[in-house]
N, C-alpha and C positions, 0 to 999 in steps of 0.2 A: 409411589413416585412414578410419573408418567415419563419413559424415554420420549427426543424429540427424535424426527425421522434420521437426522446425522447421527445420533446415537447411535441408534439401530444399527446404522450402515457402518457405524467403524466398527462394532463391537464383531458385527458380522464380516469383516474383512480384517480381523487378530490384527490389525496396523496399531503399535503403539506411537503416543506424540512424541513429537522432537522436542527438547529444548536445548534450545542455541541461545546464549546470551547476544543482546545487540552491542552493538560497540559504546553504547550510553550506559548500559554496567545492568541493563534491563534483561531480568530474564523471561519469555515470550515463550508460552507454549503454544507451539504451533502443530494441527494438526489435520493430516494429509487425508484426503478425499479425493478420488478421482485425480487429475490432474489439477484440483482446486486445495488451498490452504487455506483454514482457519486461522482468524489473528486472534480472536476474540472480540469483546462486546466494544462496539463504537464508543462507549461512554470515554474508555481510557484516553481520549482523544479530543481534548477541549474544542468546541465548535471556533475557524480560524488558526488553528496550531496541524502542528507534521507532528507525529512519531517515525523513530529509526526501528524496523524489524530486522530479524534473521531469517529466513526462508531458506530451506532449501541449500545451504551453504551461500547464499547470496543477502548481501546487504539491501533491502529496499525501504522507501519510505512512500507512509501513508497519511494524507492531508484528510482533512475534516472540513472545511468549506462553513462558514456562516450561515448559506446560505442550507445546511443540512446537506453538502452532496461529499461524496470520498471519490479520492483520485490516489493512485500507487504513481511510482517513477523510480528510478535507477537513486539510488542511496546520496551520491554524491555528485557535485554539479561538474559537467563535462572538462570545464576549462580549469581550472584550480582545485577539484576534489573538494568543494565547500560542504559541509553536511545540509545538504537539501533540507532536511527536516526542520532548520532552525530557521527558514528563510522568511519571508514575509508571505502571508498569503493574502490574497486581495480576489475575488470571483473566483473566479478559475483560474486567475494568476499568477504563477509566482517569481518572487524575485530573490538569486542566490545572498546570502547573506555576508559572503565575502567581497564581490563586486558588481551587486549589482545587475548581473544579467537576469533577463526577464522570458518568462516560456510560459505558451495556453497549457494547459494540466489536460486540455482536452485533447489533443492533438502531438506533444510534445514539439512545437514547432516554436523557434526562439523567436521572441518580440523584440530580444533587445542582446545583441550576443549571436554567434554564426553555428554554434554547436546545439543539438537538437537532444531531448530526454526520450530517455525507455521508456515508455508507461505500457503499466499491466491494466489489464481489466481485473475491475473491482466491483464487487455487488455487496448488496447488506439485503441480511432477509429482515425476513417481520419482525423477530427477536432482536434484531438490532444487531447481528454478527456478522464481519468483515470478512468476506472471501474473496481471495487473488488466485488467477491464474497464468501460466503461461513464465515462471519463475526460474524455469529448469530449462528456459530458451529465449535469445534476445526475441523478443516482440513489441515491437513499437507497431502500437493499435494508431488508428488516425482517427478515429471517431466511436463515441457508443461505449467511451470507458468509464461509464455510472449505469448502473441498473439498480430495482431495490425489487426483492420478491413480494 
């Protein structure tokens, strides 16, 4: 069996993974690298659909884009605690599922609604696996939150 290079590196940094259940009753092994998290493999994440993770004692959620791209953001929507994940996704767009406010996924900057989204940077390598950072501090990126290795 061939380790891939993250292997390697946790196994050489004795960090064992987290599981935190998400508040959808999902349990999410999540595991730590550097100041980056492993979600696991994009597939769990229908192309147009959010999932809600647990990170780091933090609730965040992670969109899948049609269009093949992933965006993170703060778990629930600023004005009403709507669960982000169940929202509508549209390009980069999303809109809360409870009324309606509208935010770029790129920028966290509201289209429609006065209150602005957390977003993490998000990358997916070659294997198709979803790494966030920046989880263990507010960081609202404003641009360049998609990479893919």
């Amino acid at each position: 069996m061939t380790a891939t290079l993250a292997q390697t590196e946790r196994e050489m940094s004795m960090e064992t993974p987290e599981f935190e259940p998400s508040k959808s009753g999902q349990s999410m092994s999540v595991q730590k690298e550097r100041e980056e998290y492993c979600l696991g493999s994009l597939d769990q994440i229908p192309p147009g659909e959010g999932r809600r993770f647990r990170v780091a004692g933090r609730d965040i959620a992670v969109y899948h884009t049609r269009q093949g791209m992933v965006h993170a953001t703060q778990a629930d929507c600023p004005h009403r605690n709507g669960p982000l994940s169940d929202g509508l996704l549209g390009g980069s767009q999303l809109v809360c599922p409870l009324h309606a406010w509208k935010w770029d996924l790129n920028t966290g900057k509201p289209l429609f609604g006065d209150c602005a989204l957390t977003i993490y940077p998000v990358r997916l390598t070659s294997q198709r696996e979803i790494w966030v950072e920046g989880i263990g501090q507010e960081f609202a990126q404003q641009s360049g939150s998609n990479s893919q290795d």
